[in-house]
N, C-alpha and C positions, 0 to 999 in steps of 0.2 A: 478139846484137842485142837491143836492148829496146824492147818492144812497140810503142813509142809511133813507135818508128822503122819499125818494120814495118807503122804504120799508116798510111804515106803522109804524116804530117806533124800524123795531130790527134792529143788527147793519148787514152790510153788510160781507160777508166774501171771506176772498181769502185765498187759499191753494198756498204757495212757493217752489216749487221745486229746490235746488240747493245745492253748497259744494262741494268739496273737494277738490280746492283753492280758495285762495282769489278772484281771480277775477270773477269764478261761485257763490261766496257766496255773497261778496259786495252789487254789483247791486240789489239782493233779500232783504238783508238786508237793507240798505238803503231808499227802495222803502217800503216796510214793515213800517219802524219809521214814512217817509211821509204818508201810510193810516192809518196808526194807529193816526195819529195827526187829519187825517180829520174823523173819527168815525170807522174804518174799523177793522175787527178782523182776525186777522192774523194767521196761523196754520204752521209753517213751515215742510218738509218732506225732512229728510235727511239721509244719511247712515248710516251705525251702527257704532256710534264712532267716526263721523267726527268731522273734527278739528272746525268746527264754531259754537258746542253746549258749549262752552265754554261761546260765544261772545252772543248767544243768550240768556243763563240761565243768562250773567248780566245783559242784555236789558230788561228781562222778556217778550222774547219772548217766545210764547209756539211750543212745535217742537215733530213730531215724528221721528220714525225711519224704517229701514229696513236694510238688509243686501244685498249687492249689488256691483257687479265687474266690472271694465271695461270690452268692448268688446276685445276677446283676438284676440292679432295681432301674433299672430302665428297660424299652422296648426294643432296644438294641439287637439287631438278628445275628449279628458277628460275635457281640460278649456273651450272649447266650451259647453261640456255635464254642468258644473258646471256651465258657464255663464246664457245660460238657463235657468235652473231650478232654479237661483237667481231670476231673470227677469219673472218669471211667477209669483215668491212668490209677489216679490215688486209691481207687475200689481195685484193681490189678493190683496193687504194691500191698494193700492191706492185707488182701486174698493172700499174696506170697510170703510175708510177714507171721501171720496166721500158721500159715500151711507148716512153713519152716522151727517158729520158734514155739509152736502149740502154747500161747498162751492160757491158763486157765479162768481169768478173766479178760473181760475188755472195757475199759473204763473212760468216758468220755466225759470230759468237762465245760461242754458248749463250745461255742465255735465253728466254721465250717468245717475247719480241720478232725473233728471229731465222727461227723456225719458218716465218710465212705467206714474206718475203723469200726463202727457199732455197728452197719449193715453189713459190715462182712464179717462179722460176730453170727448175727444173725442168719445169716448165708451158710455158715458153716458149723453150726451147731454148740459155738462158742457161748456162757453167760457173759451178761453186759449192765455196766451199770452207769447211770449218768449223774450227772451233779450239776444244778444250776443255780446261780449263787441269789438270783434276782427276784422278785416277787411274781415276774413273767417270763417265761421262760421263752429264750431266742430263737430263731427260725429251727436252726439247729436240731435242740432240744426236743423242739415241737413236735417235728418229726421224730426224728430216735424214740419218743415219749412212747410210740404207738408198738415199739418191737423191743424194747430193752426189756431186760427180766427184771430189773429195780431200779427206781428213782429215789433219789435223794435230792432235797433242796437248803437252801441256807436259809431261806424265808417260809413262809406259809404262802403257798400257790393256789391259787383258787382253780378246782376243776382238775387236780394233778393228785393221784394218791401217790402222794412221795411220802418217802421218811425226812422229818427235819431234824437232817444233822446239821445246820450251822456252817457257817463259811467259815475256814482257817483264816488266822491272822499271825503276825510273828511272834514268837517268842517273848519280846519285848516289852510286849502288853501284858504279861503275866508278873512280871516285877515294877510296875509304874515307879517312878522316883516320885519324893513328898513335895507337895504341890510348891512349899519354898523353894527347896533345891532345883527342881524342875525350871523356874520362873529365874532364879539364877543363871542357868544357862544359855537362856536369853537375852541376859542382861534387863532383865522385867522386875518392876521395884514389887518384890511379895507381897505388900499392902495393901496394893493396886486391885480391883477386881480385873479379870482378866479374858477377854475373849478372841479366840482363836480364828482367824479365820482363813479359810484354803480353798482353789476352786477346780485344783486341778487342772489338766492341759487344755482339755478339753472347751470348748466356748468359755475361757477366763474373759474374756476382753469385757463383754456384758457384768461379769459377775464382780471385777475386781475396778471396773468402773464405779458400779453401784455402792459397791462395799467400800471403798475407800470415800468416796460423798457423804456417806451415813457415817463410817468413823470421824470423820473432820466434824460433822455438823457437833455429833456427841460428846467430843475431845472437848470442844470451844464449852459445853454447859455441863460437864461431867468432868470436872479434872481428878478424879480418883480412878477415874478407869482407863484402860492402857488397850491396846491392842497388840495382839501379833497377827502380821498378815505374809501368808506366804503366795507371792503372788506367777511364779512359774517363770520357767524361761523366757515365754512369750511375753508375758504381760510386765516383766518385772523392769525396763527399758525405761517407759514410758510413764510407772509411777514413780519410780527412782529421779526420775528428770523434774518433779514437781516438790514445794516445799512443805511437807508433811507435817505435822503435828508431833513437838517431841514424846507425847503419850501411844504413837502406832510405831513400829518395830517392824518393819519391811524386810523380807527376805525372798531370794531367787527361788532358791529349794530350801526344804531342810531335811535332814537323815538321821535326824532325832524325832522323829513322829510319836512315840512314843510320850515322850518329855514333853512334846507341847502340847498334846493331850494331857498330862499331868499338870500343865501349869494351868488350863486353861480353867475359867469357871462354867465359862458358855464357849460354844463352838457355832460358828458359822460357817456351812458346807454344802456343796452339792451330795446328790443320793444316790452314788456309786455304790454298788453292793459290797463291797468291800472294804470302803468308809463307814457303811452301817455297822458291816461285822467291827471295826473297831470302835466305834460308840457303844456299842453293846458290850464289846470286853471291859471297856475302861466306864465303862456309866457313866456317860459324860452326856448331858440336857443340850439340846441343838435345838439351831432356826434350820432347814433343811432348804436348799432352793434349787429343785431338780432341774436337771438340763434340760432344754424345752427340746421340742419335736425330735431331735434323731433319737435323739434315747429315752422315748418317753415312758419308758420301765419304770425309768428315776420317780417320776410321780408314785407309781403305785409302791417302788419302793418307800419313799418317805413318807408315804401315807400309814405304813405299817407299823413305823416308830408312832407316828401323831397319833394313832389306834390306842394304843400302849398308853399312853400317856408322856410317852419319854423325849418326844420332840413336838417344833411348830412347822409347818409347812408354810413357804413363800411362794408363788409361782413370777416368776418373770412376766415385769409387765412394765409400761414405762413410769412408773410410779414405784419403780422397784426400791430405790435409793431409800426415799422416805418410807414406804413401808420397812426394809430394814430398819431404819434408822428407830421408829416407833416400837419392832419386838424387842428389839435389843434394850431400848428403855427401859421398857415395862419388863421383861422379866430382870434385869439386871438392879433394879430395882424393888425386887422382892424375891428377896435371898429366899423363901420358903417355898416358892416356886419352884424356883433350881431344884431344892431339895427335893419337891415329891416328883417333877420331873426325875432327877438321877434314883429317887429308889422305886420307880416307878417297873426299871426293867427286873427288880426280884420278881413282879408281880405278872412281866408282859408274858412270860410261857415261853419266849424266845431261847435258843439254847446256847451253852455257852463257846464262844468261839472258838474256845483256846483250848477245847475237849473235841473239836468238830474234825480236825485231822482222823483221831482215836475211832471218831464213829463214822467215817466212812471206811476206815478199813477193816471195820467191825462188820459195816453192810457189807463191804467188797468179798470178805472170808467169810461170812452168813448165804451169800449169794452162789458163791461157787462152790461153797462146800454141798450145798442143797443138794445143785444139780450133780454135784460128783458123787454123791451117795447112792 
C-alpha cells in the first residue's frame, strides 16, 4: 500500500534538504520526480540563491529558502560568530516549515544546508532520512548520521549501516547511443580507439595540464588512437591557444555526456561521486585521478571502483603526466583488459544507478510508513 493511500486520501509529503552542488542536489532531485510519480508532495529547502532553484523552478518543483554558510574551517572568531547565528536562523525556518506544512518525511542529501532540516526533524518528532553519494560521508552527514531514522549511501561506507541505493544519474544513460554513432557526434573516426577524458571544474588546470602532455606524447607513437578531451570553462583558453595533435578533439563543455561515454573505450576522470555513478551505469573501465586534499573523499571513492576491479587509480604527483601517459598505454593496448575491467561491474555488488532514484523512495516510504504505523 502507498502511503498516500494509507493516509486517508491526502497526498503524503516530504521535505528535501540539499544544494549547493550537483551531487548534494541530484540524488534529492531525482528522488523527489520518483515520489512525485507515485502521489508524494514534495517541498524542497535550500539556500538563499542556490544554483539548483534554477532546475527546480523548471521541474515545478516547489522550494524554499534560507541563508546559510559553511562550517568555517578556520579559527576565525567572527565566521564562526556569523556561522551560528546563520544556523540558528535556518534551525527557526526549518522548525516553522515543519510546524506549518507537517511533512511526513525529511530527507537530506548532504551539505550544510541539510543539517538544521534533519535536526529539526529530529526535534519534532519527524522521520528523516539521508543520502550520501561518496564513500565518506561529509561533515554534514556525519553528523545527521547519529539521529536520522535511516541512511542511504551511493557507495559502500565503511563504519555507516546505511542501505546502498546507488547515486541517480540521468535518464540518458539508460539508452547509450552505439559506440559508432556516438564517436560521430564528435566528429571521432570510429576505428580509432578512443579515450575520453574530463576533469571537471574543479583543480582542472593540474589535471588537464597532465592530460594533455600524455595525450601528445601517445598521439606522436600511437596514431590509431584519438582522444576526446573535455577541458572546462577554465582550462579550455589555454589549451585551445596551443597546437594539438589532429588525433585529440578539445572541447569547453559538452552536454552530450552520455555519448561521449558511449564513444569512449577508456575514460580518464576525476572521482566525483557522480562521475562514478555514471561509469557504473555505462560500464565504462577508467584511470581515476582523485582530486587531491580538498576532496579527499575522491581517493576512497576511486579506490572502490580499483576494489571491483573496474578501474586504476592515479594520485597526483609531479610525475603525473607520464604516469598517465604509461596506464593509458598499457591498458589501451590490451583490449582484454578493458573488457574484464567493463564486465568486472556485473560482479562489483555495486547497485544500479539508474534504479537508485526508485530505491530511495522505496527507503523514504519504508521509512515513514514504519513510524506512521
Amino acid at each position: 500500500m502507498h502511503l498516500h493511500e494509507a493516509s486517508g486520501g491526502g497526498a503524503v509529503k516530504a521535505l528535501i534538504a540539499g544544494g549547493g552542488t550537483g551531487g548534494h542536489f541530484y540524488p534529492g532531485y531525482a528522488a523527489a520526480l520518483e515520489l512525485k510519480k507515485r502521489g508524494w508532495e514534495t517541498l524542497f529547502f535550500v539556500k538563499e540563491n542556490d544554483i539548483s532553484i534554477a532546475a527546480l523552478d523548471a521541474a515545478h518543483l516547489p522550494w524554499t529558502q534560507t541563508a546559510l554558510c559553511g562550517f568555517p574551517r578556520s579559527l576565525n572568531p567572527l565566521a564562526h560568530a556569523a556561522f551560528a547565528w546563520k544556523l540558528a536562523n535556518a534551525l527557526r525556518i526549518a522548525r516553522n516549515v515543519i510546524a506549518d506544512w507537517k511533512p511526513d518525511i525529511v530527507i537530506g542529501t548532504g551539505g550544510y544546508i541539510s543539517f538544521p532540516a534533519v535536526l529539526a526533524a529530529r526535534l519534532y518528532g519527524v522521520p528523516s532520512l539521508i543520502h550520501d553519494s561518496n564513500a565518506v560521508f561529509g561533515l554534514a552527514n556525519r553528523v545527521c548520521a547519529k539521529f536520522a531514522t535511516a541512511i542511504a549511501a551511493g557507495l559502500p561506507v565503511p563504519g555507516q549501516n546505511a542501505v546502498i541505493t546507488g547515486t541517480p544519474v540521468r535518464g540518458e544513460f539508460a539508452n547509450l547511443p552505439p559506440r559508432g554513432e556516438a564517436a560521430k557526434i564528435f566528429g571521432l573516426d570510429p576505428q580509432k580507439k578512443t579515450v575520453l577524458v574530463f576533469g571537471g571544474s574543479m583543480g582542472a588546470r593540474a589535471f588537464n595540464t597532465a592530460g594533455i602532455a600524455a595525450e601528445t606524447a601517445l598521439c606522436a607513437r600511437m596514431p590509431d588512437l584519438q582522444f576526446l578531451h573535455i577541458a572546462g570553462k577554465a582550462g579550455y583558453p589555454a589549451l585551445a591557444a596551443q597546437k594539438l595533435s589532429a588525433n585529440i578533439k578539445l572541447l569547453e563543455y559538452c552536454g552530450e555526456m552520455h555519448a561521449a561515454f558511449a564513444a569512449a573505450d577508456l575514460i580518464v576522470c576525476r572521482s566525483g561521486a557522480s562521475t562514478l555513478a555514471e561509469l557504473i551505469a555505462a560500464k565504462k573501465p577508467s584511470i581515476q585521478i582523485p582530486l587531491p586534499v580538498v576532496a579527499a573523499h575522491q581517493e576512497d571513492n576511486g579506490r572502490v571502483l580499483e576494489r571491483a576491479g573496474c578501474a586504476a587509480v592515479i594520485l597526483e604527483s609531479p610525475n603525473l603526466s607520464k604516469d598517465l601517459e604509461q596506464a593509458i598505454a598499457r591498458l589501451i593496448s590490451e583490449p582484454q583488459s578493458l573488457q574484464k575491467m567493463s564486465d568486472a561491474f556485473a560482479a562489483s555488488g555495486l547497485p544500479d544507478p539508474l534504479k537508485a532514484a526508485s530505491a530511495i523512495a522505496a527507503l523514504a516510504e519504508k521509512t515513514a510508513g514504519e513510524i506512521r504505523a
